[in-house]
C-alpha positions in Angstrom: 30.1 -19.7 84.8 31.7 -17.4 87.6 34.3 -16.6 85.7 32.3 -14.7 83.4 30.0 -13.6 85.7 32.7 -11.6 87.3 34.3 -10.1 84.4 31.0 -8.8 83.1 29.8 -7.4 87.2 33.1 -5.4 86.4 32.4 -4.4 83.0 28.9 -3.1 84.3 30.3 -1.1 87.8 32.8 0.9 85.7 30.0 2.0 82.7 28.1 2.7 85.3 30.5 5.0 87.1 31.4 6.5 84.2 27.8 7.1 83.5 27.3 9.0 86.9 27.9 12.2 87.6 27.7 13.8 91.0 28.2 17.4 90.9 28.6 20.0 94.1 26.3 23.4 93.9 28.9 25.3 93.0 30.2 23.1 90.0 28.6 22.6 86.3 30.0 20.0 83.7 29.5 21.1 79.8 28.5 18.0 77.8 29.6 17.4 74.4 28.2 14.7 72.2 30.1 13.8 69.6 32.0 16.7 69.1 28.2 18.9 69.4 28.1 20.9 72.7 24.7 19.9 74.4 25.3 22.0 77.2 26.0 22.8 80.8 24.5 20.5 83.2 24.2 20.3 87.3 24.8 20.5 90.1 23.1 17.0 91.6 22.9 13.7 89.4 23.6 13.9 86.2 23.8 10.9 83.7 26.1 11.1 80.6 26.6 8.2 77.8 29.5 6.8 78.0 32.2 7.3 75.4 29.9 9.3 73.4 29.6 12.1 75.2 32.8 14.0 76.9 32.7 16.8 79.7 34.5 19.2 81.1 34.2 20.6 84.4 33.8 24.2 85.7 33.7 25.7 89.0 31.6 29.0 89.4 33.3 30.8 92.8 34.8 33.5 92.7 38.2 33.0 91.5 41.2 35.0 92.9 44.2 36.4 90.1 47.4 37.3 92.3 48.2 39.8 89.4 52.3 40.0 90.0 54.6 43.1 90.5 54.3 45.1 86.9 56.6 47.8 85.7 54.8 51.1 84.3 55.9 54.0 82.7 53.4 56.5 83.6 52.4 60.1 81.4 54.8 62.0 83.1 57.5 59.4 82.9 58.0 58.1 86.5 59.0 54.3 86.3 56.3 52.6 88.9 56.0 48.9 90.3 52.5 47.6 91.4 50.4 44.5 91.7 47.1 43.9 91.9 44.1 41.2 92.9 41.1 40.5 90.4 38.2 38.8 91.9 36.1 36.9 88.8 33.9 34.1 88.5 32.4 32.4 85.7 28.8 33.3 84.8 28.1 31.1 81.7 29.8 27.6 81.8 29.5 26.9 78.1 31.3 30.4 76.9 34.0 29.7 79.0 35.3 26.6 77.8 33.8 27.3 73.7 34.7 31.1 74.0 38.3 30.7 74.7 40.9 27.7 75.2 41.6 28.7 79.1 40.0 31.1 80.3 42.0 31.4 83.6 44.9 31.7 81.7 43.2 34.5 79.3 41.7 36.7 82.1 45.8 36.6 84.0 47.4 37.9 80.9 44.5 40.2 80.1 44.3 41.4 84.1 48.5 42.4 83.7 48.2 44.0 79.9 44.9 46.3 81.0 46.8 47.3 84.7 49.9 48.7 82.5 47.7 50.0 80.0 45.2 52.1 82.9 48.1 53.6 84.8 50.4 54.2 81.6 47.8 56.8 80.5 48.0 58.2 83.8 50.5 60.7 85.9 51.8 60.2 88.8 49.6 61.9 91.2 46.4 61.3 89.9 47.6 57.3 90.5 48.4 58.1 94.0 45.5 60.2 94.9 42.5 57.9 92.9 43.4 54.3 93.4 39.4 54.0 94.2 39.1 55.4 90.3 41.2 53.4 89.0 40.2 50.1 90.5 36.7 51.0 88.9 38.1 51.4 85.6 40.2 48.6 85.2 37.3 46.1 86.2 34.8 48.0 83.7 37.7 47.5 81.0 38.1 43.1 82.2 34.8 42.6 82.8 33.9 43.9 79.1 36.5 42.3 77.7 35.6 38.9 79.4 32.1 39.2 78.9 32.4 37.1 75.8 33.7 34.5 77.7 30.9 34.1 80.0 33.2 35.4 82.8 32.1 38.1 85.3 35.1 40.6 86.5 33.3 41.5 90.2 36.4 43.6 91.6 40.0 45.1 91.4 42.4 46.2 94.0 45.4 47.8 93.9 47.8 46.5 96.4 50.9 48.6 96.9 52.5 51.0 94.6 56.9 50.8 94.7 58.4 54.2 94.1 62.4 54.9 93.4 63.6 56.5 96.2 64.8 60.2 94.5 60.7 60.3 93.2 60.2 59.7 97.0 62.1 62.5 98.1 60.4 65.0 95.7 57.3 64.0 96.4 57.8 65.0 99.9 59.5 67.9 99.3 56.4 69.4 96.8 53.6 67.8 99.6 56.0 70.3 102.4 56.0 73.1 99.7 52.0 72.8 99.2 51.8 72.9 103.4 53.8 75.9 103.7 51.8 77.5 100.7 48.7 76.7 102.4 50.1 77.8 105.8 51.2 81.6 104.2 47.0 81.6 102.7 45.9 80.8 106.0 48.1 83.5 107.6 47.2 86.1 104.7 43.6 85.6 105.2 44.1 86.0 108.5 46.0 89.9 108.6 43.5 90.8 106.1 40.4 89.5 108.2 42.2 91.9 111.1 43.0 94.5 109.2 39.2 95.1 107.5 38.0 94.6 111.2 40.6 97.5 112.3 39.2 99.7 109.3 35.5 99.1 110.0 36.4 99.6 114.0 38.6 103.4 113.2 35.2 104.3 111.0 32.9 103.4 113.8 35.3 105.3 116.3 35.5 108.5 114.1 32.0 108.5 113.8 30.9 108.2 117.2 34.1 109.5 119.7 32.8 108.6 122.6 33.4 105.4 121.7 37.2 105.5 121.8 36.8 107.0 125.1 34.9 104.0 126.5 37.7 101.8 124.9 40.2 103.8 126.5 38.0 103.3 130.0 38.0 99.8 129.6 41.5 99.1 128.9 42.1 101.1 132.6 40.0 99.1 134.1 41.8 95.4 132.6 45.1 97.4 133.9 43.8 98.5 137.2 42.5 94.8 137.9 46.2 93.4 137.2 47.3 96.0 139.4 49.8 97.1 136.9 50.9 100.8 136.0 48.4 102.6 134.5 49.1 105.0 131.7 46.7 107.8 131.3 46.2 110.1 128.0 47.0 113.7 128.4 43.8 114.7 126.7 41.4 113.5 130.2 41.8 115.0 133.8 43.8 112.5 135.6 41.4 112.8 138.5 38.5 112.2 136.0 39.9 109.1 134.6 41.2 107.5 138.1 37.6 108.5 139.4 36.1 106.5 136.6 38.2 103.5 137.1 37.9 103.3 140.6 33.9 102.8 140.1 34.3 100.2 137.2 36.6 98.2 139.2 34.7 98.3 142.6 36.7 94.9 142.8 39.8 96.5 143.1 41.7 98.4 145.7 41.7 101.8 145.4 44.7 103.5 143.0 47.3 104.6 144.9 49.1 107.9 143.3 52.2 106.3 142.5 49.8 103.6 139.7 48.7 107.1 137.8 51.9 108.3 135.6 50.3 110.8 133.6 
């Protein structure tokens, strides 16, 4: 009696564990019952009939794509290397494994054809210079194309970009070119800030002459406080001029005849 006891204990435990599902929060199983999809079930205890039904697991994390190294041709026909990371996860459990035979296959081989296709409509510089853009288009482009399959595309990133070395070297010879341009703006900008200054400043002076006289004061007066040789216009008394410096520059020793050259 036992002996079929036994047997039967066994028979029980394993339809029972094949009955019992425990599934973690992230995790959904898709039922099918003979052959019909019933549909996703979990996470906790879930009971399934043995033999009748069959299931198939899927995780719902975010799932990382290592996108290898791809060679592109871009518009202006500069050979380019780059790789990328897709983040994605799976939204609807029952799409993905009805929608499409592997899905994580599928959204690889779609992640590298829509990367070549992105920057081989694109030139150089704008890949350089809008990597930001670009990541934003390419997950637009995935995540509609994997929205079928019940599979969310939540970001892409461009890793590094591999130049050949002569593409290099011009790209840092045009980048010193647009520095030097900028540099001669900067400079031309400059002379012709001065030089409307210097024409509004010769209008005021003809306008009011005493002005330029004043000018010519002061500039005694910076020379006198150096204590350096002062050079005085023919067109002013010398001892009007040195008597006019002396009281600006009550600071300063008095001029000595040999600091007047006339």
């Amino acid at each position: 009696m036992l002996e079929l006891i036994i047997p039967v204990v066994i028979v029980i435990a394993i339809i029972l564990a094949s009955t019992i599902r425990i599934l973690r929060e992230y995790e959904r199983i898709v039922v099918f019952r003979l052959g019909r999809l019933v549909g996703a079930k979990g996470p906790g205890l879930v009971l399934i009939i043995p033999i009748i039904d069959t299931t198939r697991k899927i995780d719902l994390r975010v799932i990382t794509i290592d996108v290898p190294r791809q060679a592109v041709i871009t518009k202006d026909n500069v050979t380019l290397s780059v790789d990328a990371i897709v983040y994605y996860k799976v939204i609807v459990a029952e799409s993905a494994i009805t929608e499409v035979e592997n899905y994580r296959f599928a959204t690889s081989m779609l992640s590298k054809t829509t990367l070549r296709d992105v920057l081989g409509h694109m030139e150089l510089d704008d890949i350089l210079t809008r990597t930001e853009d670009i990541n934003k288009d390419i997950q637009e482009l995935l995540d509609s194309a994997t929205d079928p399959w019940g599979i969310k595309v939540t970001r892409v990133a461009l890793r590094e970009f591999t130049i050949d070395e002569n593409i290099r070297r011009a790209i840092a010879k045009q980048a010193e070119a647009e520095r030097e341009k900028r540099a001669r703006i900067i400079l031309a900008e400059g002379e012709f800030e001065s030089a409307e200054k210097m024409k509004n400043a010769a209008k005021l002076y003809q306008e009011v002459p005493m002005g330029i006289k004043l000018r010519e004061f002061q500039t005694l007066t910076e020379i006198a406080r150096e204590k350096n040789l002062i050079v005085v216009s023919s067109s002013t008394e010398i001892g009007e001029i040195a008597a006019i410096t002396r009281a600006i520059t009550d600071k300063s020793k008095p001029l000595s005849d040999s600091q007047i050259v006339k």
